[in-house]
C-alpha positions as CSV (number, residue, x, y, z in Angstrom):
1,X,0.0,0.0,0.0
2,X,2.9,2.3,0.8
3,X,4.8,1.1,-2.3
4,X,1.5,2.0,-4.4
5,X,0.5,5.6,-2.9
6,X,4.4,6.2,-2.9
7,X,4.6,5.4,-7.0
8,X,1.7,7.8,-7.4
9,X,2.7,10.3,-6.3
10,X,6.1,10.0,-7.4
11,X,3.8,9.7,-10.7
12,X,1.8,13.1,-10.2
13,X,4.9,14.8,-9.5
14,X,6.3,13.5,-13.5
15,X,3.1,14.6,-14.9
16,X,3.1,18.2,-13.5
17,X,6.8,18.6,-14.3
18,X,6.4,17.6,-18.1
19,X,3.1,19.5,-18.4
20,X,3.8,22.0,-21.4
21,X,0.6,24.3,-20.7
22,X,1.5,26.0,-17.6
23,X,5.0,27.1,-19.1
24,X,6.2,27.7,-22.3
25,X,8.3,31.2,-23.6
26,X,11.1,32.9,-22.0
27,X,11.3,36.8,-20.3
28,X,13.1,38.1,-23.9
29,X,10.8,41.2,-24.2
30,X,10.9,43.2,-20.9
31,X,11.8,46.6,-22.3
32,X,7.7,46.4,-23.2
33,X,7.3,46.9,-19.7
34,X,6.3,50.0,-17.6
35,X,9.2,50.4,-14.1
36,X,6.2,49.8,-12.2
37,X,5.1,46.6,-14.3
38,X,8.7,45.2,-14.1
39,X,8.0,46.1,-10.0
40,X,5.5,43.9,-10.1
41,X,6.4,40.9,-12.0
42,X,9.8,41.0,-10.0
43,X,7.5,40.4,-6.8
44,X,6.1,37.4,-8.3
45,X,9.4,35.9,-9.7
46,X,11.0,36.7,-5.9
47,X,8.2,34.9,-4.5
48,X,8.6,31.9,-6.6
49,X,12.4,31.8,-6.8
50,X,12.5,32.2,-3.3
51,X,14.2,29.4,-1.3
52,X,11.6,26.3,0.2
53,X,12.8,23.9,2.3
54,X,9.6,21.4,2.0
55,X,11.4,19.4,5.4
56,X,10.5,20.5,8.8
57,X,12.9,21.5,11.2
58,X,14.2,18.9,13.3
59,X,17.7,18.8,13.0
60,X,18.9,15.7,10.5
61,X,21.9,14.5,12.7
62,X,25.3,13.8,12.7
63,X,24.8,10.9,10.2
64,X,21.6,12.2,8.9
65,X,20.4,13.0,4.7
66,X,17.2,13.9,3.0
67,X,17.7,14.2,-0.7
68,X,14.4,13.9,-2.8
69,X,13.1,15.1,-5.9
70,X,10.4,18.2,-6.0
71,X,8.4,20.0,-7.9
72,X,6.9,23.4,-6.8
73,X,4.0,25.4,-8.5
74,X,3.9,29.1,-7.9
75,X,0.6,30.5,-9.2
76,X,2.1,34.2,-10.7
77,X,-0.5,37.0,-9.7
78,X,0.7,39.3,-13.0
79,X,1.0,36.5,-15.5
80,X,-0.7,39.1,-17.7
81,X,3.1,41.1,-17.5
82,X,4.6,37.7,-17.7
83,X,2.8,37.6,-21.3
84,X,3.7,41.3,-22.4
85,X,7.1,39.9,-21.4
86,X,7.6,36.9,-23.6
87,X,6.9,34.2,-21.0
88,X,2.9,32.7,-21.8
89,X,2.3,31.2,-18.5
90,X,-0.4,31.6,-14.9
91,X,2.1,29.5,-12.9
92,X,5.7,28.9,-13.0
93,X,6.6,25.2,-12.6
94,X,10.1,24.4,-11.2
95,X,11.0,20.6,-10.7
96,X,14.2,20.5,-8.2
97,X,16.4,18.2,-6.6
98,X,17.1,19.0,-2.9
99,X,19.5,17.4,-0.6
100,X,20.0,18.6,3.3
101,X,22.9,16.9,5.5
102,X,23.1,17.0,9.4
103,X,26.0,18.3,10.5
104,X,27.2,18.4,14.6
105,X,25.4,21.1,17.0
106,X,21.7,20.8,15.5
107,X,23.3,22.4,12.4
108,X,22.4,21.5,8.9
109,X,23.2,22.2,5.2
110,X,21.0,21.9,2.4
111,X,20.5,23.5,-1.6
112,X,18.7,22.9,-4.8
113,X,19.5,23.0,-8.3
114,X,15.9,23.6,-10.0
115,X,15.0,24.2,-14.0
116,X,11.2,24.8,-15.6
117,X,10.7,22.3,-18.0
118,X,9.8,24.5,-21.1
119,X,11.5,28.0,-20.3
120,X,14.7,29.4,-19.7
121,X,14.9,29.7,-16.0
122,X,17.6,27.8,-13.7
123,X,18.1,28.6,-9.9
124,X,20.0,27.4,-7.5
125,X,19.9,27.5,-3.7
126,X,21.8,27.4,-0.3
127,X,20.4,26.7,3.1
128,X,22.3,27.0,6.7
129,X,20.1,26.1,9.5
130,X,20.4,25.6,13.1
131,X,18.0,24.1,15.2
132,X,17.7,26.6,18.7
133,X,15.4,23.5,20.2
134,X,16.4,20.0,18.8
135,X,13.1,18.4,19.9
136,X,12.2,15.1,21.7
137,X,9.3,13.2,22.7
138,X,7.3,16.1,24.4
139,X,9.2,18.8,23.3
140,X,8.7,20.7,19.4
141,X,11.7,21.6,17.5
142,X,12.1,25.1,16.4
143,X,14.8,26.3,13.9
144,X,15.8,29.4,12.1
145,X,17.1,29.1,8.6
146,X,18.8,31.3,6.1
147,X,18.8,30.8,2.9
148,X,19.9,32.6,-0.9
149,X,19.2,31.4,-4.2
150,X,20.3,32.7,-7.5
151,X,18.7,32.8,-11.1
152,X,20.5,32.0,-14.7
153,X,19.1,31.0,-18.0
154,X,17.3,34.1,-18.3
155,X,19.2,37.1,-20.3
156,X,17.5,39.6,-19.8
157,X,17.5,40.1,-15.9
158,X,19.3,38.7,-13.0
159,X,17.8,37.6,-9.6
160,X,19.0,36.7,-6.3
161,X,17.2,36.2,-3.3
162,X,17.9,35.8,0.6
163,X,15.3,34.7,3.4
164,X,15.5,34.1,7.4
165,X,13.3,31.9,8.3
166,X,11.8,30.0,11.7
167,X,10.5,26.8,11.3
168,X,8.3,24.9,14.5
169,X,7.8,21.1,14.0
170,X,7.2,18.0,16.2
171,X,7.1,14.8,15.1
172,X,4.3,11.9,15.7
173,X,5.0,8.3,14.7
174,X,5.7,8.6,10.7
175,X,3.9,12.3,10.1
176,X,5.7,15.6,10.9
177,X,3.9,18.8,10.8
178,X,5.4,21.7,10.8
179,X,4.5,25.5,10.3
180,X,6.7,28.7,10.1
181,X,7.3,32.3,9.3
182,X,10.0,34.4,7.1
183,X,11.5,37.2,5.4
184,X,12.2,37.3,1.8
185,X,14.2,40.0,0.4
186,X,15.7,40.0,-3.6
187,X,17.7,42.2,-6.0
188,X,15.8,42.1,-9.6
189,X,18.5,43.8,-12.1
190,X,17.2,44.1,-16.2
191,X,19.1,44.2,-18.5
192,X,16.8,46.6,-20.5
193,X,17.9,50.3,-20.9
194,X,14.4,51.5,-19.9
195,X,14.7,49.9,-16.6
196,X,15.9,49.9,-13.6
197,X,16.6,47.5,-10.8
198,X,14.5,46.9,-8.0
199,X,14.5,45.3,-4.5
200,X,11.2,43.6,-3.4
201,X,10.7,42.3,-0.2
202,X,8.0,40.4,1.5
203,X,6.6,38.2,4.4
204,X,6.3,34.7,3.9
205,X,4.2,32.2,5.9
206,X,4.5,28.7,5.1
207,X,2.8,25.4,6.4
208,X,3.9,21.1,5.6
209,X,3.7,17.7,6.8
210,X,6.7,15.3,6.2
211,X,5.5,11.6,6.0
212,X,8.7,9.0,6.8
213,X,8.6,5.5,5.9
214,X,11.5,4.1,7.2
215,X,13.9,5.2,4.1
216,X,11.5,6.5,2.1
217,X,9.8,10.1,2.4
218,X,7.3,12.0,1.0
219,X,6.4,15.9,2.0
220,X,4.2,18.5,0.7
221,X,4.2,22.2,1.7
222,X,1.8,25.4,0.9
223,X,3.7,29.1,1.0
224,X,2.5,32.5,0.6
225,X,5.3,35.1,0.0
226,X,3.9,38.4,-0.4
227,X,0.4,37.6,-2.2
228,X,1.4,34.6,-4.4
229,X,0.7,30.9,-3.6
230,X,3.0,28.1,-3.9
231,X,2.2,24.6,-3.9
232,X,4.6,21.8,-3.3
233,X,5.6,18.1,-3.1
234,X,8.8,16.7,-2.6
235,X,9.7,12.5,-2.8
236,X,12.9,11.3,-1.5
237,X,14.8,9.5,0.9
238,X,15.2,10.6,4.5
239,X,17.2,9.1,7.5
């Protein structure tokens, strides 16, 4: 039964990463936008470039891993701009492969390297975290994480994020939950002479339940930076 719910998911996950509907076009025609339209598309491409754990925050341990496979859909509030822009898509799909390590001290380490299946957009991401309360039987785990990631693939702009982050989980039997609250700032630079950079910044919010079968692990995670939704699910192997 595991095996089989497991397998579908692993599955959906396939299916939304290959779907050609939800992104297709790259950002090649930003000098048709406004300074205050590029303001506003740069919110949504912080929000979903920003970095998302999808793991709670119990430290891993000395000896500890997750690495899985991901896939996160960000649902773009001006994918009207994102049109004008060159890109033809309502959310931006980003399939990733994450993988944390425990390190000594309730610290751990953890990136991504992510891509969009049909458009010219690659990030990558770095995560330090250190876990103030490591948890136990009665007892949550809280953490506080910062993070960066940084865009390529895209000529016509460059993007970098950075997020602080505290995460509260506590563990029951196989399931996980966890909740948690941040900061994301970014620097959106075009390389358009009309524009000029700009520097959102927003609030994020962010709630997820890891499920652990023994080796196998499967999480899913909801996160609103700013005023845009993301959605994801994450498959992997966690010990």
């Amino acid at each position: 039964m595991k095996k089989n719910i497991s397998l579908s998911i692993y599955a959906a996950l396939l299916l939304v990463a290959s779907n050609p509907v939800l992104a297709s076009g790259n950002l090649d025609r930003l000098a048709n936008l406004s300074q205050t339209e590029f303001g506003l598309l740069a919110k949504d491409f912080t929000a979903a470039a920003s970095y998302k754990a999808v793991a709670p925050g119990e430290p891993l341990g000395l000896t500890g891993f997750d690495l899985g496979a991901e896939v996160s859909v960000t649902k773009l509030e001006y994918s009207n701009l994102w049109q004008k822009s060159g890109a033809d898509i309502s959310s931006l799909i980003l399939p990733k492969v994450h993988v944390h390590k425990g390190l000594p001290f309730g610290i751990d380490v953890g990136g991504f390297v992510a891509a969009s299946p049909d458009a010219d957009i690659r990030l990558v991401g770095l995560e330090l975290r250190y876990a103030i309360w490591q948890g136990g039987i009665a007892q949550p785990s809280l953490s506080v994480r910062a993070a960066a990631t940084r865009l390529s693939g895209v000529d016509q702009l460059d993007l970098n994020t950075k997020s602080v982050e505290l995460t509260l989980s506590k563990g029951f039997l196989m399931l996980t939950p966890y909740v948690g609250v941040g900061r994301v700032w970014s620097d959106v630079n075009p390389h358009a002479a009309s524009l000029q950079k700009v520097s959102p910044s927003d609030n994020k919010l962010f709630a997820g339940v890891n499920a652990n079968f023994g080796l196998m692990n499967i999480a899913g995670e909801f996160d609103r930076t700013g005023d845009n939704n993301t959605v994801s699910a994450k498959f992997g192997f966690r010990w």
